[in-house]
N, C-alpha and C positions, 0 to 999 in steps of 0.2 A: 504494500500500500504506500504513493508517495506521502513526502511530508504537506500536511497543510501550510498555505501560508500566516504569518500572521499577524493581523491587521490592527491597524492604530499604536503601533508599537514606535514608543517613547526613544527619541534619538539621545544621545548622549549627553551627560551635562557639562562633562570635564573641562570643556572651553571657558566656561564661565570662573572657573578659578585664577586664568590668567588674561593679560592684557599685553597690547606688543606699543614699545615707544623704539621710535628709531630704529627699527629693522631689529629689535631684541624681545627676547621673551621675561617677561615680567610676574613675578608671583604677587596675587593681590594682596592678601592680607595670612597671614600666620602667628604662631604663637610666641610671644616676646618671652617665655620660659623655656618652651622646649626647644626654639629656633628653628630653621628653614624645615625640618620633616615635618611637620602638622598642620593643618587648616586652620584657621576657627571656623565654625560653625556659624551661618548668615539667619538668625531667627529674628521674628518679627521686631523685639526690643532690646534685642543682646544678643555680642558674638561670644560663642563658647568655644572651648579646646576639650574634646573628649575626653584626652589623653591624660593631661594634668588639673582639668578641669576649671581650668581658667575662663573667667566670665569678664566681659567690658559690655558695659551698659550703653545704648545709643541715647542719646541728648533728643531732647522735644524740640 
């Protein structure tokens, strides 16, 4: 039996973590403890770090 295809399927997010200035690749935002390996996390009113659990509050 072939495979189904399968539809409505959610493209990739990974682009959204970097940004390009002058022909370079740029990481947006990381964790100021654990340094260049971790993200923060983009939530509605704060960025968090899984890892060390680092929280910054966003400003109103």
């Amino acid at each position: 039996m072939p495979k189904k295809k399968v539809k409505n399927k959610k493209p990739s997010a990974k682009w959204k973590k970097y940004k390009i200035d002058n022909n370079t690749v740029v990481r947006k935002k990381s964790c100021p403890k654990c340094g260049l390996d971790s993200f923060l996390a983009d939530h509605k009113d704060r960025l968090y770090c899984g890892k060390c659990h680092y929280v910054e509050y966003k400003g109103k």
